[in-house]
ZADO-1210 file (C-alpha; in nm, 4 decimals, padded with zeros to 6 digits):
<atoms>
<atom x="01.6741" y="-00.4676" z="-02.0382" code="UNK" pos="1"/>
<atom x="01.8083" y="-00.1447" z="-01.8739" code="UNK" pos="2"/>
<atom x="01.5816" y="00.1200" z="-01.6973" code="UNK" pos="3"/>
<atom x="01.4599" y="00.3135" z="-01.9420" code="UNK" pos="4"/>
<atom x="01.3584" y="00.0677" z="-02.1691" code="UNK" pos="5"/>
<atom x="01.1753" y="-00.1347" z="-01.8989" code="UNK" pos="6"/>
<atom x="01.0001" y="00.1515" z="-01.7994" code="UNK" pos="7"/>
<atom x="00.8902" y="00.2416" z="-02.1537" code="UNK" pos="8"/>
<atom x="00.7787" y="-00.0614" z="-02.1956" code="UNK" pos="9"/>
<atom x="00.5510" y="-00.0489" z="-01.8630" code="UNK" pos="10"/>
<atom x="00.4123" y="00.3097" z="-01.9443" code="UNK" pos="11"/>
<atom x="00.2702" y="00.1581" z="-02.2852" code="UNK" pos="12"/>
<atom x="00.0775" y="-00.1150" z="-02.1020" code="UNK" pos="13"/>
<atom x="-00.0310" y="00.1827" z="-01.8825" code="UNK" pos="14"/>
<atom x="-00.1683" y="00.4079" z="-02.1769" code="UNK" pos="15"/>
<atom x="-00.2715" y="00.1213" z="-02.3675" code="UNK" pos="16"/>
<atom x="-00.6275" y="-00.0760" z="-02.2890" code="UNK" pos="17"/>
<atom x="-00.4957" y="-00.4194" z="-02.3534" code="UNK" pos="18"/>
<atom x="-00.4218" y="-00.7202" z="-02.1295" code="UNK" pos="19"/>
<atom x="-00.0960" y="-00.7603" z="-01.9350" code="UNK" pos="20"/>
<atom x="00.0621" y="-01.0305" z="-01.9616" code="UNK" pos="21"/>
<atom x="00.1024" y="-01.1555" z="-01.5679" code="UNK" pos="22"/>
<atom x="00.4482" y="-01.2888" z="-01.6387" code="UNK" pos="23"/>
<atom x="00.6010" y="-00.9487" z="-01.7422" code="UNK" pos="24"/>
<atom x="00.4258" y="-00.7737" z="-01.4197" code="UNK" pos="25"/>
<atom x="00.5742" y="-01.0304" z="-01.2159" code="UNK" pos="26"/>
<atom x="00.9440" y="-00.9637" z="-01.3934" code="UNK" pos="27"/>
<atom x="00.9268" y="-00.5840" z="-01.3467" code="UNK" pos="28"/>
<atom x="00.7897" y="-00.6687" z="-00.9799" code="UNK" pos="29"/>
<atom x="01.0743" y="-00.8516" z="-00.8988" code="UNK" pos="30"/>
<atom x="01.3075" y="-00.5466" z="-00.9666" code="UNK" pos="31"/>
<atom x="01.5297" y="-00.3782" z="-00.6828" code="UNK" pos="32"/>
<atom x="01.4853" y="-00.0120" z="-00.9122" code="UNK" pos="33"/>
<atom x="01.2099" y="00.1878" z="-00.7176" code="UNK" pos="34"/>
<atom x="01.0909" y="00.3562" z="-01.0155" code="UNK" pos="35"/>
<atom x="01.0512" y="00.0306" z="-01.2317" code="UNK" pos="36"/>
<atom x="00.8741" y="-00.1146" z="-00.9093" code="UNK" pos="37"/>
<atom x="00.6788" y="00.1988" z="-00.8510" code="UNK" pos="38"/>
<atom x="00.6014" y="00.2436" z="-01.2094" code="UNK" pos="39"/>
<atom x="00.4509" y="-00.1427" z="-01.1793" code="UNK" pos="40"/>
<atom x="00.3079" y="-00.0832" z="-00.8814" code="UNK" pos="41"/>
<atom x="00.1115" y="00.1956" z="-01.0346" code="UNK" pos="42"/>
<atom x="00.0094" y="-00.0653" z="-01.3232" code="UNK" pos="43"/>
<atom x="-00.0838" y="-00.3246" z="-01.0826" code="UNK" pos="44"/>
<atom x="-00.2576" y="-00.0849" z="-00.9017" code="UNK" pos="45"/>
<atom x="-00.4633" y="00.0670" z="-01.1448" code="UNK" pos="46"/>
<atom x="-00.5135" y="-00.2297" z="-01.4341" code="UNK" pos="47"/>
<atom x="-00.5782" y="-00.5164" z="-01.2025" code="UNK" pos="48"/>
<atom x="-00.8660" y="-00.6546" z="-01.4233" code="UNK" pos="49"/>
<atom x="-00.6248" y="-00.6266" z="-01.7420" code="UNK" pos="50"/>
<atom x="-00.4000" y="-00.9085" z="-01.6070" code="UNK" pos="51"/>
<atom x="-00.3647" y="-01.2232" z="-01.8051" code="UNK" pos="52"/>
<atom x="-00.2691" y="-01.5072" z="-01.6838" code="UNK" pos="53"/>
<atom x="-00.1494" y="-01.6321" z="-01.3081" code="UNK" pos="54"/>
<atom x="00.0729" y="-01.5970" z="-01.0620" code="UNK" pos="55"/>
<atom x="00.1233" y="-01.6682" z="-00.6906" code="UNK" pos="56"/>
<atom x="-00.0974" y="-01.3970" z="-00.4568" code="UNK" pos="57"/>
<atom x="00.1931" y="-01.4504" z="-00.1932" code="UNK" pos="58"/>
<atom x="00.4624" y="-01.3250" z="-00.4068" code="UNK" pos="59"/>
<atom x="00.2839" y="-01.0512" z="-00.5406" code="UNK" pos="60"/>
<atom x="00.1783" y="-00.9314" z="-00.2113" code="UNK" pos="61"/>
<atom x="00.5127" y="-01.0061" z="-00.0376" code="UNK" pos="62"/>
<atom x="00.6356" y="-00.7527" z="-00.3347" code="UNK" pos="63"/>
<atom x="00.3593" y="-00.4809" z="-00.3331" code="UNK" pos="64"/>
<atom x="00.4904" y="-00.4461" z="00.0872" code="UNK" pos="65"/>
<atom x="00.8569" y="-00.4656" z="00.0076" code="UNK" pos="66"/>
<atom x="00.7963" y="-00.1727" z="-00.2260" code="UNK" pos="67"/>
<atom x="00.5998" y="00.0088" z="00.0094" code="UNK" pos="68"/>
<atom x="00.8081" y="-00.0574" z="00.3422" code="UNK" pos="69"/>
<atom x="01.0861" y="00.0768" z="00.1033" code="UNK" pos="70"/>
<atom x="00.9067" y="00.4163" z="-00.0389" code="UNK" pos="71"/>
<atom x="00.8188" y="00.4866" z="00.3738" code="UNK" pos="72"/>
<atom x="01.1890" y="00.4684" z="00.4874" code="UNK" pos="73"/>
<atom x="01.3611" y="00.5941" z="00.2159" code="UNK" pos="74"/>
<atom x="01.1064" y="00.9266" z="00.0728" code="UNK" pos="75"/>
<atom x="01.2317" y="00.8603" z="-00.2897" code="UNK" pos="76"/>
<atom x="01.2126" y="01.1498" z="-00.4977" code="UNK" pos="77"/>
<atom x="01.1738" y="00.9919" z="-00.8700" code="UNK" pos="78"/>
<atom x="00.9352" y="01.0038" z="-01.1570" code="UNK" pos="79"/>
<atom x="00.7200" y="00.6747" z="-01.0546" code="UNK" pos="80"/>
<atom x="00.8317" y="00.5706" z="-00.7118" code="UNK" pos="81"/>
<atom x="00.6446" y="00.7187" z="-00.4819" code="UNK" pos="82"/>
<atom x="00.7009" y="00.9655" z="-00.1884" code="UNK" pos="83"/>
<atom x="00.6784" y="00.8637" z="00.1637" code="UNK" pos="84"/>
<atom x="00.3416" y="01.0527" z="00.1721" code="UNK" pos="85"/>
<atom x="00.2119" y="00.8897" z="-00.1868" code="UNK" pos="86"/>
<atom x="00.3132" y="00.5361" z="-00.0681" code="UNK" pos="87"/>
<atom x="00.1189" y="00.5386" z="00.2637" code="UNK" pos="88"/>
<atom x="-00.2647" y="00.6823" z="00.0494" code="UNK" pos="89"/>
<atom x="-00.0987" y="00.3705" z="-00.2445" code="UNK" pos="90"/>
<atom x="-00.0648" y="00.1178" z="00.0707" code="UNK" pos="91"/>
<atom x="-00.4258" y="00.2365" z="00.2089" code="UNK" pos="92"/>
<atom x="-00.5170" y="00.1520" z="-00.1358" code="UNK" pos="93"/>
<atom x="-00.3932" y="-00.2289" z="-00.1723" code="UNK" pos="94"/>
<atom x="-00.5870" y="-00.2588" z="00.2010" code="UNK" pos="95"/>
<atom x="-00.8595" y="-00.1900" z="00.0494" code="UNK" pos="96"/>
<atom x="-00.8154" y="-00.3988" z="-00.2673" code="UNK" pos="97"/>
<atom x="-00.6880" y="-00.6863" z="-00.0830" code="UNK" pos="98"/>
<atom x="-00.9611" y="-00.6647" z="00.1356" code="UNK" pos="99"/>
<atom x="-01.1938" y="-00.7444" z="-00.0961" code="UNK" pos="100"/>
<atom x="-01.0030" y="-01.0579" z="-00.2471" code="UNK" pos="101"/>
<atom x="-01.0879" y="-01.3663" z="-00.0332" code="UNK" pos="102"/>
<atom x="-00.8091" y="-01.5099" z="-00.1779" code="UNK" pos="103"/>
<atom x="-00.5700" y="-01.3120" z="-00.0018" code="UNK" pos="104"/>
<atom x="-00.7313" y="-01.0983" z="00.1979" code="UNK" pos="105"/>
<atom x="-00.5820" y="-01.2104" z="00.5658" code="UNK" pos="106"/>
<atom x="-00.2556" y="-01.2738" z="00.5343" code="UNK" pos="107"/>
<atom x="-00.1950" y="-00.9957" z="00.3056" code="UNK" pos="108"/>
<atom x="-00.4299" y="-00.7650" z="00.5721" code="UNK" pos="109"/>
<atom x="-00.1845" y="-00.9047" z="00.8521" code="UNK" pos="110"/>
<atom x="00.0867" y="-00.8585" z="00.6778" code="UNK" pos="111"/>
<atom x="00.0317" y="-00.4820" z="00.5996" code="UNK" pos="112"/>
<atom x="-00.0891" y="-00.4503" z="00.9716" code="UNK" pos="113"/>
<atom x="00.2508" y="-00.5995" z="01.0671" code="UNK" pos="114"/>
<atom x="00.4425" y="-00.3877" z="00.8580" code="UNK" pos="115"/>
<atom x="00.2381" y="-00.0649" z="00.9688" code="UNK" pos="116"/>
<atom x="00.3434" y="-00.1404" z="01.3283" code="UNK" pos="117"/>
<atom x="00.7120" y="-00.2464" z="01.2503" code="UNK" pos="118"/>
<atom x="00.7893" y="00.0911" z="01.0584" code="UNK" pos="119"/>
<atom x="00.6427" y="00.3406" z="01.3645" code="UNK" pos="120"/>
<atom x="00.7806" y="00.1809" z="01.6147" code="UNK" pos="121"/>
<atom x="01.0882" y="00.2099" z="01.4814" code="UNK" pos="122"/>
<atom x="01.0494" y="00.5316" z="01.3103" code="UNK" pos="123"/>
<atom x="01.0939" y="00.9123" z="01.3747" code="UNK" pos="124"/>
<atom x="00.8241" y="01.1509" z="01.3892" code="UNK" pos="125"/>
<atom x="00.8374" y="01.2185" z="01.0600" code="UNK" pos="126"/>
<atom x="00.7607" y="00.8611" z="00.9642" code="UNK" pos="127"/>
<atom x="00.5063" y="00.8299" z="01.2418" code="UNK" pos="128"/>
<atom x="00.3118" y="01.1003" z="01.1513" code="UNK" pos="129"/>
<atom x="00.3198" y="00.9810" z="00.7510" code="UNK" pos="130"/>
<atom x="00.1928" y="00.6931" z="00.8212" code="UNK" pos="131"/>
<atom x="-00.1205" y="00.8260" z="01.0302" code="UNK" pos="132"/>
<atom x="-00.1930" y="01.0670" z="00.8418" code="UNK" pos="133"/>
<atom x="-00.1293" y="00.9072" z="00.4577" code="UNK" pos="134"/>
<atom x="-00.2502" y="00.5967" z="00.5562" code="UNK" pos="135"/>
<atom x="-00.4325" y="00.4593" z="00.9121" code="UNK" pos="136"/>
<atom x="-00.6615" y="00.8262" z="00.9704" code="UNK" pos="137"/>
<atom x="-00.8173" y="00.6969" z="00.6051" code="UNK" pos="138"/>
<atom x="-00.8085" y="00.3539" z="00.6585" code="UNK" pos="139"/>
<atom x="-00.9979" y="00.4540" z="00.9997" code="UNK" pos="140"/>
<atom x="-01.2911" y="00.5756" z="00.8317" code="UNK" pos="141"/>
<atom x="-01.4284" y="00.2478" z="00.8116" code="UNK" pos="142"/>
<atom x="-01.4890" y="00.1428" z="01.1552" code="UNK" pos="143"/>
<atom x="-01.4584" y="-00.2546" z="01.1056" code="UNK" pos="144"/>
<atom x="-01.0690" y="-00.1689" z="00.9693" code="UNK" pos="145"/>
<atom x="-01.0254" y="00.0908" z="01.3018" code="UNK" pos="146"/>
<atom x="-01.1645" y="-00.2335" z="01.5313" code="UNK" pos="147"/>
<atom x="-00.9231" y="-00.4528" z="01.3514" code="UNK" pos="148"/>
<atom x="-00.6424" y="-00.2457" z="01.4689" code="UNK" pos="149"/>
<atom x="-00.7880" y="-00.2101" z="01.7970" code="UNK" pos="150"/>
<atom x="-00.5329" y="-00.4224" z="01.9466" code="UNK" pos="151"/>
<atom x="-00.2673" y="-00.1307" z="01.8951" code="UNK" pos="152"/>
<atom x="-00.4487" y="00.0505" z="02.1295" code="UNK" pos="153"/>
<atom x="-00.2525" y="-00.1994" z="02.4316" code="UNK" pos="154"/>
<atom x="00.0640" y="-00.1357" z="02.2881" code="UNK" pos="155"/>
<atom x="00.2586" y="00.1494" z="02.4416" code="UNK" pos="156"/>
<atom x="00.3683" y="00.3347" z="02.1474" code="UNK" pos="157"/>
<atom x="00.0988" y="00.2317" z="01.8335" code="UNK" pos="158"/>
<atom x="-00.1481" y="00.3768" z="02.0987" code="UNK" pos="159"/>
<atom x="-00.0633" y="00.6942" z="02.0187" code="UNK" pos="160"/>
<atom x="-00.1111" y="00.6397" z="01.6573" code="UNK" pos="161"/>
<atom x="-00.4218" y="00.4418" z="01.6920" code="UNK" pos="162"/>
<atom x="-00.5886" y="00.7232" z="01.9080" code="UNK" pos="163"/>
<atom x="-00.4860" y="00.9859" z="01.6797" code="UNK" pos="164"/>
<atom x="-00.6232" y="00.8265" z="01.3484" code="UNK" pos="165"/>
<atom x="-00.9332" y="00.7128" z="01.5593" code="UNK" pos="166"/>
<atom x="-01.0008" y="01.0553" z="01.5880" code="UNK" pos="167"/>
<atom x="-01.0170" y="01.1446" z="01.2089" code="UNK" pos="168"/>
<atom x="-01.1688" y="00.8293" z="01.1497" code="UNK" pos="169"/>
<atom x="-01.4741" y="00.8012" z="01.3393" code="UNK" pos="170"/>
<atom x="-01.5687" y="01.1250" z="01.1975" code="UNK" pos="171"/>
<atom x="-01.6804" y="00.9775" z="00.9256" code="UNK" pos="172"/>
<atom x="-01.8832" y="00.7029" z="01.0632" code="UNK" pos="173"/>
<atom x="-02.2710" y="00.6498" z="01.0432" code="UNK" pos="174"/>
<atom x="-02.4475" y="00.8717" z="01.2922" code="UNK" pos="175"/>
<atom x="-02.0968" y="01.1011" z="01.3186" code="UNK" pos="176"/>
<atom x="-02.1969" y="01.4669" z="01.2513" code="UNK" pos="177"/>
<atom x="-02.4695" y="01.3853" z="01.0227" code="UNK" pos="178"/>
<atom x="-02.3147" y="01.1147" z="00.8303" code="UNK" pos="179"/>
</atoms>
């Protein structure tokens, strides 16, 4: 199936109400085209309770950061893959949802932490301020997630990135400025 016709076929299981079948989310997953993966992303992102059927956490996880590392380092500019900027608020997202899945919910939580670290140490400031601002100053708004990065605050350089979402976060914190 070429682009176009994979990615009609993934924006009618994202208008419709139906379930998705978990084996065609898993095919479009696998995909090296960003905008079929972001375009499944998105559907896997926002239909979660619609899929039918299984498929292994690991793999879908190990896809949902490939995507993202991806959309960080290279800022597409398509229809459904998302920005540098839209992937970091989409990764912040799957924290959150695989957070809440006990299933999954450390190694995928590690694995995003990992990630997080990999891409600003190695990135420029563009990148490094991306993923503070889209991503770890939100994520810090919930101080159990801000001491669960804590550890960054030893390393040399996610220090900086750690104090700075810090910052925003704890803003929003119970007993911070009237919250």
């Amino acid at each position: 199936m070429d682009r176009s016709q994979t990615l009609a076929e993934i924006r009618s299981f994202l208008q419709a109400d139906g379930a998705i079948p978990a084996h065609h989310l898993l095919e479009w997953m696998e995909s090296d085209d960003l905008e079929v993966l972001g375009a499944a992303i998105t559907l896997l992102r926002d239909s979660p309770h619609r899929i039918q059927g299984r498929f292994k956490q690991d793999r879908m996880v190990h896809r949902v950061l490939h995507y993202h590392r991806r959309c960080l380092l290279e800022n597409p500019q398509g229809e459904c893959a998302h920005n540098r900027y839209q992937a970091g608020v989409s990764l912040r997202y799957f924290f959150f949802q695989f957070s809440a899945d006990e299933q999954i919910s450390g190694r995928a939580l590690a694995a995003i932490k990992t990630m997080l670290a990999e891409l600003y140490r190695s990135g420029d400031s563009e990148l490094r301020a991306c993923i503070v601002t889209s991503c770890l100053e939100h994520l810090f708004e919930s101080r159990r997630i801000a001491a669960y990065f804590s550890d960054w605050q030893e390393d040399p350089i996610l220090a900086a990135a750690y104090t700075e979402a810090l910052e925003w976060g704890r803003n929003f914190w119970p007993g911070q400025h009237g919250y």
